[in-house]
C-alpha positions in Angstrom: -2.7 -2.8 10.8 -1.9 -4.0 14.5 1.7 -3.8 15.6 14.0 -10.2 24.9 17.1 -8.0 23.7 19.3 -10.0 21.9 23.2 -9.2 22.3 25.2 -9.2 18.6 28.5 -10.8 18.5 31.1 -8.3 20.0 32.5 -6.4 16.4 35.6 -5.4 15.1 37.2 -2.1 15.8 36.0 -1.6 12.6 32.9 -2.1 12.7 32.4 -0.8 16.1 33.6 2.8 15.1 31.1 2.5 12.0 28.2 1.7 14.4 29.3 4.4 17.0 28.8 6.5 14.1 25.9 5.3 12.8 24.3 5.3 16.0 23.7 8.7 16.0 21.4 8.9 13.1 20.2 5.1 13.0 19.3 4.6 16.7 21.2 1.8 19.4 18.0 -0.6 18.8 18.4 -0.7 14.9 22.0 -1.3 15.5 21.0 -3.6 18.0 19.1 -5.8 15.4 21.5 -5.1 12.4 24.0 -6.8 14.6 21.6 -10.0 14.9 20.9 -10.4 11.6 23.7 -9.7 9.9 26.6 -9.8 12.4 29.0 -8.9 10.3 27.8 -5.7 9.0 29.8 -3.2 8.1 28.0 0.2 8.0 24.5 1.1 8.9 22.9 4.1 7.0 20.1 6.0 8.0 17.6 6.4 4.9 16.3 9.9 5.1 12.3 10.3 6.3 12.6 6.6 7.1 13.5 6.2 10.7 12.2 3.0 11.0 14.6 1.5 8.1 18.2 0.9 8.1 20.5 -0.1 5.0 23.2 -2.8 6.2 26.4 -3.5 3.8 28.1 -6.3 5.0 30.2 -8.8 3.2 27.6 -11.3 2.0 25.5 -7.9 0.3 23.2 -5.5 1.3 20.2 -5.7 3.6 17.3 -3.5 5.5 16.2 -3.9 9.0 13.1 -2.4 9.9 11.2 -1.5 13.2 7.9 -2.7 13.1 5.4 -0.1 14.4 4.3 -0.2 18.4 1.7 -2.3 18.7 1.9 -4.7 16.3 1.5 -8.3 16.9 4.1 -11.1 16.1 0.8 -13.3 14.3 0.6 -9.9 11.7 4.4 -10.2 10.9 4.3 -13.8 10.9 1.3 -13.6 8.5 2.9 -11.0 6.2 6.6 -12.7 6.1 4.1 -16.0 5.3 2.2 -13.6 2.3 5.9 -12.6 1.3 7.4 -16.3 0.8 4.2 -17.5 -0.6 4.6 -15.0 -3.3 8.2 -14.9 -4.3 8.2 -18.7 -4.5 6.1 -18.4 -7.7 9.3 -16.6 -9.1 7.0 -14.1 -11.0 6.6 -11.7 -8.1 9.5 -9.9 -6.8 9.3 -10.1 -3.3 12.5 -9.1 -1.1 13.8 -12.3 0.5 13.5 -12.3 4.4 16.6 -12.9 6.3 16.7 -14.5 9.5 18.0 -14.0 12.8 20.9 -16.5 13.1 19.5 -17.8 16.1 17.2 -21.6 16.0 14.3 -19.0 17.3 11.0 -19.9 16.2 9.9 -16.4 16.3 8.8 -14.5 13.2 10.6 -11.4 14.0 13.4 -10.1 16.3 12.0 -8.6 19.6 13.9 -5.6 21.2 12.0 -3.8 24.3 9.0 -3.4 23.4 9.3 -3.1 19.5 9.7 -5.8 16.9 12.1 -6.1 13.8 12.6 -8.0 11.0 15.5 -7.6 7.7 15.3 -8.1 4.0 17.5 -8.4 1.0 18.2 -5.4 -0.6 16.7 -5.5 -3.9 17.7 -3.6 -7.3 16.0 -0.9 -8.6 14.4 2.7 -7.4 11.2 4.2 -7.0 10.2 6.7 -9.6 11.1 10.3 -9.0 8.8 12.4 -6.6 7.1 9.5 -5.3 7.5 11.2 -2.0 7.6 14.4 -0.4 9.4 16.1 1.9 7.2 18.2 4.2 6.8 19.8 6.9 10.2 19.1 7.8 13.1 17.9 5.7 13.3 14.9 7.5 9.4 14.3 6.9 8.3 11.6 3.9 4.6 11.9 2.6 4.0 9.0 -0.1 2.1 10.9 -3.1 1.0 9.4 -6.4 3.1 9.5 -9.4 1.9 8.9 -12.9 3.8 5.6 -14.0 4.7 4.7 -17.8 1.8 2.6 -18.9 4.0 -0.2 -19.0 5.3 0.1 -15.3 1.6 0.4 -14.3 0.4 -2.4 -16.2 3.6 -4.3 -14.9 2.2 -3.2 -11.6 -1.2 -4.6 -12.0 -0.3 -7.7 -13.5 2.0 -8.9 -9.9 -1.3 -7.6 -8.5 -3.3 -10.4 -9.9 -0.5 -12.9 -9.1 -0.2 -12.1 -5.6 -4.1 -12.7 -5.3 -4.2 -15.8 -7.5 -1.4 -17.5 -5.2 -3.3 -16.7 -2.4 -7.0 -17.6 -2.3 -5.8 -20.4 -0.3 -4.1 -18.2 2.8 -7.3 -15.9 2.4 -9.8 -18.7 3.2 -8.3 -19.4 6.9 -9.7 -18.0 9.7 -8.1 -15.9 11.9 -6.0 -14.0 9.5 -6.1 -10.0 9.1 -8.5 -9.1 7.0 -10.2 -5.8 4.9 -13.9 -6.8 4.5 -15.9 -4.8 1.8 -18.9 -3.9 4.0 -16.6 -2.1 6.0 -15.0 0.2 3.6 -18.0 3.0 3.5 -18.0 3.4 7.4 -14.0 3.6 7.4 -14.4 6.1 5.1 -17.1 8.2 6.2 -15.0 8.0 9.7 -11.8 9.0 7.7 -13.6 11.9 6.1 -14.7 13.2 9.3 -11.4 13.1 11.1 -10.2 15.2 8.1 -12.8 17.3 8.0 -12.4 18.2 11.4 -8.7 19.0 10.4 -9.2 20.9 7.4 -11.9 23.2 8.3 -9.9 25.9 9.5 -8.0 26.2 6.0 -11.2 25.2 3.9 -11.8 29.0 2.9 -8.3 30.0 1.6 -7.4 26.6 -0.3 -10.0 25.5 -3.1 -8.2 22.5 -3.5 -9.4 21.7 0.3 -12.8 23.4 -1.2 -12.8 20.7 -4.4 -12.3 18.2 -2.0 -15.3 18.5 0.1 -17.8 19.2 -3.0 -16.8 16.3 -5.0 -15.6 13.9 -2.0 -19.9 14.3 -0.9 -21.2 13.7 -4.3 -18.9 10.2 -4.2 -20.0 9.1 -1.1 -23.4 9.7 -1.3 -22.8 7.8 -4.9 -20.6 4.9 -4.1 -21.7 3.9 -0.6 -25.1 2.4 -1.6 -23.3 0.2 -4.3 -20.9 -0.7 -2.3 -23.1 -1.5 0.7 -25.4 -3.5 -1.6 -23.0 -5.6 -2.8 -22.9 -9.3 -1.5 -19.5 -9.7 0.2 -19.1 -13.0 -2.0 -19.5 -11.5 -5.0 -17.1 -12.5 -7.9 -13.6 -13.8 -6.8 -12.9 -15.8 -3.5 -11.1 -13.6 -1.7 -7.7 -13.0 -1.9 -4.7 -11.6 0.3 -4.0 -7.7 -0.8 -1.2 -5.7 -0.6 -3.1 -2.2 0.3 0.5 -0.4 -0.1 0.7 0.2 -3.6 2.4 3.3 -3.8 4.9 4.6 -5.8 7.4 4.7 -3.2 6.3 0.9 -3.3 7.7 0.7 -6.6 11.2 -0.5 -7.8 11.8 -0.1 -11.4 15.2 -0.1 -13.8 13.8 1.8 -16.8 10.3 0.8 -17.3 10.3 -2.6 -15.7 9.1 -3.7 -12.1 12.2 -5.6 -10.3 10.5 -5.3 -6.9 7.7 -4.3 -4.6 7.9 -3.3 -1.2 5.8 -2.1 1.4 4.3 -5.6 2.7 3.5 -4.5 6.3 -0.3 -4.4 5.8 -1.4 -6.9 3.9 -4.8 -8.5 4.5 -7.5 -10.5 3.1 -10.2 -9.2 0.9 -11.3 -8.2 -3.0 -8.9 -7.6 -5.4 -10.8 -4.5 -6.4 -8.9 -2.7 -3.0 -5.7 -3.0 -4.7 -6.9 -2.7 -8.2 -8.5 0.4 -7.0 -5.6 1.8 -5.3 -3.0 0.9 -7.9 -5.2 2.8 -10.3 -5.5 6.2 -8.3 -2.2 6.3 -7.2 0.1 5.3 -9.9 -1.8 6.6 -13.0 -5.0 8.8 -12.2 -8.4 7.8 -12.6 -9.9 7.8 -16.7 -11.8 5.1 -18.9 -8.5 4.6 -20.8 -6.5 3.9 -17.5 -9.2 1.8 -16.3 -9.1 -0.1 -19.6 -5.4 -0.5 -19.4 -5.3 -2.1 -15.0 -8.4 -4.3 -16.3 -6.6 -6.1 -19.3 -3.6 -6.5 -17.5 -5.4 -7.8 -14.7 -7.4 -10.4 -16.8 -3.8 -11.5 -18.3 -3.7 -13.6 -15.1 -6.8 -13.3 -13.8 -10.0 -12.1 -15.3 -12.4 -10.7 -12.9 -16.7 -10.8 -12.9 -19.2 -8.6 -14.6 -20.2 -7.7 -11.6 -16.6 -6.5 -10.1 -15.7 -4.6 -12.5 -19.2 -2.7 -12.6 -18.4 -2.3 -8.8 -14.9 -1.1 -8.8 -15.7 2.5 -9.9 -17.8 2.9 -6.7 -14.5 1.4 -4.8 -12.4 3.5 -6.4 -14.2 6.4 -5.4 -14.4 6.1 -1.9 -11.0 4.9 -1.6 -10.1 8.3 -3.7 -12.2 10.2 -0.8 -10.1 8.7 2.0 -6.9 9.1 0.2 -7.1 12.9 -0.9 -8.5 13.7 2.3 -5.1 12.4 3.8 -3.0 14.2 1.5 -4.7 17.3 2.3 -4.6 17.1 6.0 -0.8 15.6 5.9 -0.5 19.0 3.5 -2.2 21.9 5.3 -3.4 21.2 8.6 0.1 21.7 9.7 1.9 24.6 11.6 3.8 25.9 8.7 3.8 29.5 6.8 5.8 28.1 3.8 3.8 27.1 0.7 3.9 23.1 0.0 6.6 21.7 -2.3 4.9 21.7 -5.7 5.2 17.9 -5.9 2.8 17.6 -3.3 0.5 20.2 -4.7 0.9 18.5 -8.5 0.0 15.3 -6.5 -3.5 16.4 -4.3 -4.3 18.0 -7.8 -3.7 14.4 -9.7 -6.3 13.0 -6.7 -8.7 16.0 -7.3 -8.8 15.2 -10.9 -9.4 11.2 -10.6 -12.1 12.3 -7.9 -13.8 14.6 -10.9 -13.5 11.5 -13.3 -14.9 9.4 -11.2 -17.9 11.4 -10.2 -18.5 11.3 -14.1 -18.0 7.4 -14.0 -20.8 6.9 -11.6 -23.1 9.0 -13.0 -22.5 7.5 -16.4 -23.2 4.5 -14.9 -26.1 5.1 -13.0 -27.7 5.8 -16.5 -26.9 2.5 -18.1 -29.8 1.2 -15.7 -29.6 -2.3 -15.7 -26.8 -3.1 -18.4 -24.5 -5.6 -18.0 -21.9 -3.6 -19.2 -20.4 -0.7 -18.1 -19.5 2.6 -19.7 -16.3 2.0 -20.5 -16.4 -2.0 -20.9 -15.7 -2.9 -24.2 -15.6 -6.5 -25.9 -16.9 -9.5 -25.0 -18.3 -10.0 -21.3 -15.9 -12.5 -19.6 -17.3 -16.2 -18.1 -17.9 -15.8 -14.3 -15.5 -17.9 -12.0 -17.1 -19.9 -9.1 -16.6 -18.8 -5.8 -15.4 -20.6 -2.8 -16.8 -19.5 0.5 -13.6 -19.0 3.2 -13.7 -19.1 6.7 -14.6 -15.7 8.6 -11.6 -13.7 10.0 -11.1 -10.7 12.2 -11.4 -7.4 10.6 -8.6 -5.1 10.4 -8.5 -1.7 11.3 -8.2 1.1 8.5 
């Protein structure tokens, strides 16, 4: 995804001696912001591997502020505050509510130097354990999968298929971010090659690194002419997608979803990106997972024949381009130490989805011209119409 100082009100002694401290793990522009949107904060804590994110306590509760990446426009924060208030007003998504800068400013975000910022409510809730790893450094975060109770995932999944029901509208303007299909195998093939390139060096004394390559060729060379075959309007209209659904993402009390972060890339495409990536990184890849995402998915909306014969394929490039990440972000860093075992445990999880999916496609290449897949069972649901939206720009992976 792409990405004039404001002055705060002058604080209290008080708070000035809490922000003098803070500033010197928080940084003088997240203060900076902090003090715009919520002047009469209190303390400002740095979040460890987060830099970019600051917890506010002030009298009225607890907020964030976060720096937006360099780069990024104010029409791509605009558009995913827009995606955000779109989906909390249906009261069955729990969305973080955006606050805003006290000022009558038009603007979608807060603009400090050259970097933008926004702030949220805090919401309830925590991420599940070891959804991130600390490495190389102990101030390094690496988002890994986690294996989710069934009915945290299927939680999960179902805000999934709200989020894209609500939004079919948003996804048929023109000119909004988007993640086009036909794009995925090049971004891929581009993404392999960059890690490739990263990994070779280490290739011969880590089989995982070995695994990767074997497997991660077979699924390519699988998935890519599916993929590339496939009629962008197939099924579904489109729909806006989250593509952050990590388990960092995540907030759960016990076994039940009471928020999702991680909105700062959303973009317009087919559900099967998230679907796919909800799958891999919050469960594993395996018929009776797959079974599980589809008929919570269909709870709110059912998807074609012909998607879910597809979404193996997307799964499996998507699991290509992921792995390959985690391996570069693992080993093709200057560091003697072994990697925690959390991160190992999590490239394994990835290895293993990519072996189950290499069996999915060739199962399915055998059912020739079925209209069901391997793992389908019951009855074939009623396609749904599609509605033909506007083209948009295409985002960059």
């Amino acid at each position: 995804m792409r990405r004039s100082p404001e002055a705060g009100p002058i604080l209290p002694a008080m708070q000035q001696s809490s922000a003098t401290s803070a500033a010197r793990a928080v940084g003088e522009d997240l203060l900076q912001a902090a003090r715009t949107f919520f002047p009469d904060f209190t303390t400002a804590e740095a979040i460890p591997g987060h830099p970019d994110i600051v917890k506010i306590s002030s009298p009225a509760g607890t907020g964030r502020v976060r720096r937006w990446p360099a780069g990024v426009l104010a029409t791509d924060i605009a558009f995913s505050h827009e995606v955000m208030a779109t989906a909390r007003d249906t009261g069955l998504i729990p969305v973080p509510r955006l606050v805003s800068p006290p000022s009558a400013s038009n603007e979608p975000s807060l603009r400090i130097g050259s970097r933008r910022f926004d702030a949220q409510e805090w919401m309830l809730g925590a991420p599940p354990p070891r959804s991130e790893a600390a490495w190389p450094n102990p101030e390094d975060r690496i988002d890994i999968p986690v294996v989710l109770a069934p009915a945290a995932f299927s939680a999960v999944i179902a805000t999934a298929a709200r989020l894209h029901d609500v939004t079919t509208t948003i996804a048929a303007r023109q000119g909004i971010p988007t993640a086009p299909m036909s794009m995925l195998p090049g971004a891929v093939r581009q993404a392999h090659g960059r890690h490739l390139a990263a990994l070779r060096a280490r290739a011969r004394r880590e089989p995982a690194i070995q695994r990767w390559l074997a497997t991660g060729e077979r699924l390519m060379a699988a998935a890519e002419p599916i993929v590339l075959a496939t009629p962008e309007e197939l099924g579904l209209p489109a729909s806006v997608l989250h593509l952050g659904l990590w388990p960092a993402h995540v907030l759960l009390e016990g076994n039940a979803l009471t928020g999702l972060l991680g909105w700062g890339r959303v973009a317009a495409g087919s559900p099967l990106l998230d679907i796919a990536q909800a799958t891999l990184r919050l469960q594993g890849w395996s018929d009776e997972v797959v079974e599980l995402a589809l008929g919570a998915y269909a709870e709110a909306r059912p998807l074609s024949p012909e998607e879910r014969r597809l979404l193996p394929a997307v799964a499996a490039l998507d699991a290509v381009a992921t792995t390959g990440r985690l391996l570069e972000q693992t080993y093709a860093v200057d560091e003697p130490a072994r990697p925690p075992t959390a991160l190992r445990a999590a490239i394994d999880m990835m290895l293993r989805s990519m072996t189950a999916l290499d069996r999915s496609l060739i199962a399915q290449s055998t059912v020739g011209k079925s209209k069901r897949t391997p793992w389908r069972r019951g009855p074939r649901p009623t396609p749904m119409r599609v509605q033909e939206g506007g083209k948009s720009r295409a985002r960059r992976r």
